[in-house]
C-alpha positions as CSV (number, residue, x, y, z in Angstrom):
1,X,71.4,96.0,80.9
2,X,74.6,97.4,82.5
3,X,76.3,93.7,82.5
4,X,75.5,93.8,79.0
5,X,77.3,97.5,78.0
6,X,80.4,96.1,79.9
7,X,80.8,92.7,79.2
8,X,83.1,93.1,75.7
9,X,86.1,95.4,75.8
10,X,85.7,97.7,72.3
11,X,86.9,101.1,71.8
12,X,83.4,102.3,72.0
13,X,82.9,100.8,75.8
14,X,86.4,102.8,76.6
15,X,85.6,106.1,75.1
16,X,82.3,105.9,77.2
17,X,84.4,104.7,80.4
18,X,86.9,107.7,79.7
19,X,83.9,110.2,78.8
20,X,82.4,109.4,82.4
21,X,85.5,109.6,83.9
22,X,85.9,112.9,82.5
23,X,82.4,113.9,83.4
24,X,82.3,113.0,87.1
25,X,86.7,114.1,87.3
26,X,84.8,117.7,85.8
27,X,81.8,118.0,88.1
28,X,84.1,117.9,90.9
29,X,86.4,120.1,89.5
30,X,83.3,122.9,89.1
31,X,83.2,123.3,92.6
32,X,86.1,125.6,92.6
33,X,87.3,127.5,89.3
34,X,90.3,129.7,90.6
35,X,92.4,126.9,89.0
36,X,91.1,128.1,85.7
37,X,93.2,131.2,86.2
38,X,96.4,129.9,85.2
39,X,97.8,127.9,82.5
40,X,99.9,125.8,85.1
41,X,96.9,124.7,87.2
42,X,95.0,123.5,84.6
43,X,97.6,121.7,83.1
44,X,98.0,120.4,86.7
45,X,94.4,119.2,86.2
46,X,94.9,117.7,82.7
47,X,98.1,116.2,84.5
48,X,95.5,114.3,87.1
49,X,92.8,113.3,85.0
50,X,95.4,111.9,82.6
51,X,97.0,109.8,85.4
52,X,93.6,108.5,86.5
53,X,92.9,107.2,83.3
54,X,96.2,105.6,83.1
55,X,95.6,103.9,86.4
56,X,92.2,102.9,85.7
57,X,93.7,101.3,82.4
58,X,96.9,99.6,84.3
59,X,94.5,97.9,86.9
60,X,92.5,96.3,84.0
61,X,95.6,95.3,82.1
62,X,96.8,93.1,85.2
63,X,93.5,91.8,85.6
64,X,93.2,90.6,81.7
65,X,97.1,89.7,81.6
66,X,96.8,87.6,83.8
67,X,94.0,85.7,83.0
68,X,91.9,87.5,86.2
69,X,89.2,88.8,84.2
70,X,88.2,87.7,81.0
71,X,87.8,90.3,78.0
72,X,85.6,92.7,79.6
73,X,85.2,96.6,80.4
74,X,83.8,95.7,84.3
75,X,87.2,96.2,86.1
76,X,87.5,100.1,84.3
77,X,83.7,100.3,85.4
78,X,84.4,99.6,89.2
79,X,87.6,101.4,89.2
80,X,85.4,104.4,88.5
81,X,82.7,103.4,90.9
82,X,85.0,103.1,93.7
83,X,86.7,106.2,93.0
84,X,83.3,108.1,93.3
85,X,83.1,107.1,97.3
86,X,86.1,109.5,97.9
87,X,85.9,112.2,95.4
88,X,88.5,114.6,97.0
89,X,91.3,112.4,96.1
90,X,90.9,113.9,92.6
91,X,92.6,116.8,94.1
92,X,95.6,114.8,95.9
93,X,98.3,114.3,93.2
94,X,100.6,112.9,96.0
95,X,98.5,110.0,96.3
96,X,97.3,109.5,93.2
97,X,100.8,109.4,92.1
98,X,101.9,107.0,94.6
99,X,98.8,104.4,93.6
100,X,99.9,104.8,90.2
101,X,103.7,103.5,91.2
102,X,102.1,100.6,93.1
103,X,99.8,100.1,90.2
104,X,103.0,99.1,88.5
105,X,104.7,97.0,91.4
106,X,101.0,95.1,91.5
107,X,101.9,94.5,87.8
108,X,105.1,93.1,87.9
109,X,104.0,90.9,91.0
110,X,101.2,89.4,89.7
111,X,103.0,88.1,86.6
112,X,106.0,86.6,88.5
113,X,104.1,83.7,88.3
114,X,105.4,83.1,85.2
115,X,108.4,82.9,86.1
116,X,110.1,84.4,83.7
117,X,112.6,87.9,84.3
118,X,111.9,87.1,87.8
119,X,115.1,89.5,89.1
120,X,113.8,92.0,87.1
121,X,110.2,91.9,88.2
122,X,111.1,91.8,91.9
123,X,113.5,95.0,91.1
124,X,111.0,96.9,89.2
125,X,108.3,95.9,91.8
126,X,110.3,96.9,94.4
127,X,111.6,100.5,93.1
128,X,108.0,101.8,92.2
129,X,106.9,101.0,95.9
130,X,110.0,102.7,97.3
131,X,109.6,105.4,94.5
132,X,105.6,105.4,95.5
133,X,107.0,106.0,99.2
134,X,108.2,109.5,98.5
135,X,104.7,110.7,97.7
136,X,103.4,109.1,100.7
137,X,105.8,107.0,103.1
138,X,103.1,104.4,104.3
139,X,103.1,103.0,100.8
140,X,105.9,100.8,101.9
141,X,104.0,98.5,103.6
142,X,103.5,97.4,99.9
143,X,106.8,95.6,100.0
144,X,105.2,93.2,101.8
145,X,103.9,91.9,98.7
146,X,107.2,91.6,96.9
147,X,108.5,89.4,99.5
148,X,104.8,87.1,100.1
149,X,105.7,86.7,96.0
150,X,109.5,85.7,96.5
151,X,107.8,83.1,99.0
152,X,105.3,81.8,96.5
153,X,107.4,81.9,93.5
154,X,111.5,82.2,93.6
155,X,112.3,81.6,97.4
156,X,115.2,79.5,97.0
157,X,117.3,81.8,95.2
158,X,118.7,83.9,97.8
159,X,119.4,86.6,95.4
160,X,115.9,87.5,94.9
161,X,115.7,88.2,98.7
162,X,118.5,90.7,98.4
163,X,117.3,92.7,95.2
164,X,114.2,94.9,97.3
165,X,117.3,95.9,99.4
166,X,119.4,96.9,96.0
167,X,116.2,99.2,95.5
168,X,116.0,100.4,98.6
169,X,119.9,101.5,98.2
170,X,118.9,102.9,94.4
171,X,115.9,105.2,95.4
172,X,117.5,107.0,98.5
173,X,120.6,107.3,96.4
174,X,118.3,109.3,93.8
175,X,115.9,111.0,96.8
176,X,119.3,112.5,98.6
177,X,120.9,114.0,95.0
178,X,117.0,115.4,95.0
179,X,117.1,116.8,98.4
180,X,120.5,118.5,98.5
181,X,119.7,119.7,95.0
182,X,116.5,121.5,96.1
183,X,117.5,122.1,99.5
184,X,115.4,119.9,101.4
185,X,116.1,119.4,105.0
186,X,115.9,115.3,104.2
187,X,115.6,114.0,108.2
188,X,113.0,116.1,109.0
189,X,110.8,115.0,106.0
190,X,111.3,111.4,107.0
191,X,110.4,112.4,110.7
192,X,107.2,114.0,109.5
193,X,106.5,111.3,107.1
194,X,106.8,108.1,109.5
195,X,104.1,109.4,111.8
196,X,101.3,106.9,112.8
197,X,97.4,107.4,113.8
198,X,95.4,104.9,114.4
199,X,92.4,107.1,114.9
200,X,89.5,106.9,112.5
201,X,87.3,109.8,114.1
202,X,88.3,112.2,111.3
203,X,84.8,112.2,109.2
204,X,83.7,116.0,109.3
205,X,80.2,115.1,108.4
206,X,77.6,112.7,108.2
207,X,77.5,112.0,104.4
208,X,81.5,110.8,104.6
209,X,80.5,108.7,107.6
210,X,78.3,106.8,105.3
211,X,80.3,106.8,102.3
212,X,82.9,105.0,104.1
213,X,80.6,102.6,105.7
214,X,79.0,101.9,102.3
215,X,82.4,101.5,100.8
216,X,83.4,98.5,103.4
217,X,80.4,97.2,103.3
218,X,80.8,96.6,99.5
219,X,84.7,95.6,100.1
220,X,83.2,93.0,102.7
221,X,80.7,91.3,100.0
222,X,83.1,91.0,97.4
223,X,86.1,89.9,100.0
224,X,83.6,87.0,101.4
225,X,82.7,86.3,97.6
226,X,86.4,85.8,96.4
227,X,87.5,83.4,99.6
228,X,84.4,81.2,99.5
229,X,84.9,80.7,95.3
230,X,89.0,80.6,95.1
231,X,88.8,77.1,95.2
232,X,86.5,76.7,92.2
233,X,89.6,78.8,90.4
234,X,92.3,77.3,88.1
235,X,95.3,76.1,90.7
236,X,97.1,78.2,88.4
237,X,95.8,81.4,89.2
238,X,95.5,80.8,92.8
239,X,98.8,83.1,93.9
240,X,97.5,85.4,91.5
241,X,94.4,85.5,93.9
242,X,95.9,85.9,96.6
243,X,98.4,88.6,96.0
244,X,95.7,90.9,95.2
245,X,94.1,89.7,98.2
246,X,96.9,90.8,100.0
247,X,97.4,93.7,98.0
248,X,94.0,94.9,99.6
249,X,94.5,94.3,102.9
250,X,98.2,96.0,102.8
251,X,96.3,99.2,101.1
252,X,93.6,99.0,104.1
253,X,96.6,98.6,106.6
254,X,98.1,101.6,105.1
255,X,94.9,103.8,105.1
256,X,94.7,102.5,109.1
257,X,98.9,103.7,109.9
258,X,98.8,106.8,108.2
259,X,98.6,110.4,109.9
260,X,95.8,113.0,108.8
261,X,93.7,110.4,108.5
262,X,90.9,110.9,105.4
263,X,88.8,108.7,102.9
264,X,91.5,109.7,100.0
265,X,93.7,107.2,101.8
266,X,91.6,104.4,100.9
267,X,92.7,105.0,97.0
268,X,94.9,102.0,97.6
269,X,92.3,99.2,97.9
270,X,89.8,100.2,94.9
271,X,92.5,98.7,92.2
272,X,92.5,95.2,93.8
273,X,88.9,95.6,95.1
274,X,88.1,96.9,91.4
275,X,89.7,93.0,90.5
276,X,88.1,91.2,93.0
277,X,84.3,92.7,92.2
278,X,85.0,91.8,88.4
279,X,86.0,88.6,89.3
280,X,82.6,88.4,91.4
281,X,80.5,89.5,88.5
282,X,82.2,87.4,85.8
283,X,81.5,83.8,87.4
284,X,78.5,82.0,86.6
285,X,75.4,83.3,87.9
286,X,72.0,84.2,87.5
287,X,71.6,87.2,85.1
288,X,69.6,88.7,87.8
289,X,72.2,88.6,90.2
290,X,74.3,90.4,88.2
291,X,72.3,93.5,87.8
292,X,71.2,93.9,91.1
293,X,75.0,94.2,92.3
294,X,76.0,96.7,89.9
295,X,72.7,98.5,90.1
296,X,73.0,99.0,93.8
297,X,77.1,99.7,93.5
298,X,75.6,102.6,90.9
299,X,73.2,103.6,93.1
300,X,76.0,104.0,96.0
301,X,78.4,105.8,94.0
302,X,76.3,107.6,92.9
303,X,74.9,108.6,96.8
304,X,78.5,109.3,98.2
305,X,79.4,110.9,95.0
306,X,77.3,113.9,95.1
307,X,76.3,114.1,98.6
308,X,80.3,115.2,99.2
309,X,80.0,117.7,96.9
């Protein structure tokens, strides 16, 4: 029945997405009200819900640009899902700022294979993940991407290699005019940001324990299901694939580097993971199959959602 709801793209299917968005972004939200006392925090609120919406929207336009999905609500539905395993990153606008920025790097990557703007793609690309940095430094191991795409797409132009260094040069030009202009000791922000841990003993109860295990459980099946079809794919859409593949284990890699370790971190995977799990649902398959995936990814949400409460 839930296959069915999702399966066409209409205004109706995104006012419901939004409305549940809104409902599950509130119910959190209740927990604690003393942001209610303020005009600024609860347009800080409005400001966060607004930008999850966006991203949710962003990560379903690559995936229907570019020919990933077909025309279908499911990649807005598991963006939502997967957003519910880690509820306190509602709260963290520095990284749901900083997944928004590589949102739009993903964006401009994925439709390099086009080959058309390429200079401009790889720029863009490679200012939002320098930009997405500044919210939270590990980030940058996104720029990985930019040059696995220069390798699939544009390597022999040698200019192409130097433009992620022309944005490194741009954003740390507009960073120091920010820093002298507020006052911000600049070194010591970059000392505290480029911290590593490697640890993952941070859960602080049982019910985040299991939330994360659920979560890469479900990132396993739909990893395993992508790598055994890809070949069944169009050869065209193959890099495609892959650089959300990558995308996914860069966003894992920077949940394992980062300091203060939490589930929030993860935020980086559940575009590309929202891709791949459409992708998984979308190919031909028993009806039956279907349902029982998305029932039991409901059903887990649904768990880690309220049992963090």
């Amino acid at each position: 029945m839930i296959t069915s709801v999702f399966r066409k793209s209409t205004p109706l299917i995104f006012s419901l997405v939004v409305i549940l968005m809104l409902f599950f972004f509130s119910v959190f939200q209740l927990q604690d009200l003393s942001w209610t006392n303020t005009t600024f925090s609860i347009l800080y609120k409005v400001g966060l819900f607004c930008l999850l919406i966006i991203s949710m929207f962003t990560t379903s336009f690559i995936a229907k640009r570019n020919g990933l999905s077909k025309d279908s609500a499911f990649t807005i539905f598991f963006y939502i899902l997967f957003i519910l395993f880690f509820p306190t990153v509602l709260n963290n606008s520095n990284l749901l700022i900083a997944n928004f920025f590589i949102l739009l790097a993903i964006r401009r990557l994925v439709s390099l294979q086009s080959l058309k703007a390429s200079k401009e793609k790889i720029f863009d690309a490679s200012f939002c993940i320098l930009v997405a940095a500044l919210f939270h430094f590990w980030s940058v191991l996104f720029i990985l991407l930019v040059f696995i795409s220069i390798i699939l797409h544009v390597a022999r132009d040698y200019r192409n290699w130097i433009l992620p260094f022309i944005a490194l040069s741009s954003v740390l030009i507009l960073f120091l005019i920010f820093a002298s202009f507020f006052n911000i000791n600049s070194l010591e922000l970059l000392y505290e940001s480029v911290q590593t841990n490697f640890e993952i003993d941070y859960f602080t109860n049982y019910y985040q324990n299991a939330a994360f295990s659920i979560f890469a459980t479900i990132a396993l099946f739909f990893i395993v299901s992508i790598f055994a079809t890809l070949s069944s794919k169009p050869q065209l859409l193959h890099s495609s694939y892959k650089k959300i593949i990558v995308s996914f284990f860069i966003g894992a890699a920077v949940f394992l580097v980062s300091p203060n370790k939490t589930s929030e971190l993860l935020i980086f995977t559940i575009a590309p993971l929202s891709i791949l799990a459409t992708t998984h649902i979308e190919m031909p398959q028993l009806k039956l199959n279907q349902e029982l995936v998305v029932y039991s990814l409901v059903a887990c949400s649904m768990f880690a959602f309220f049992t963090q409460l």
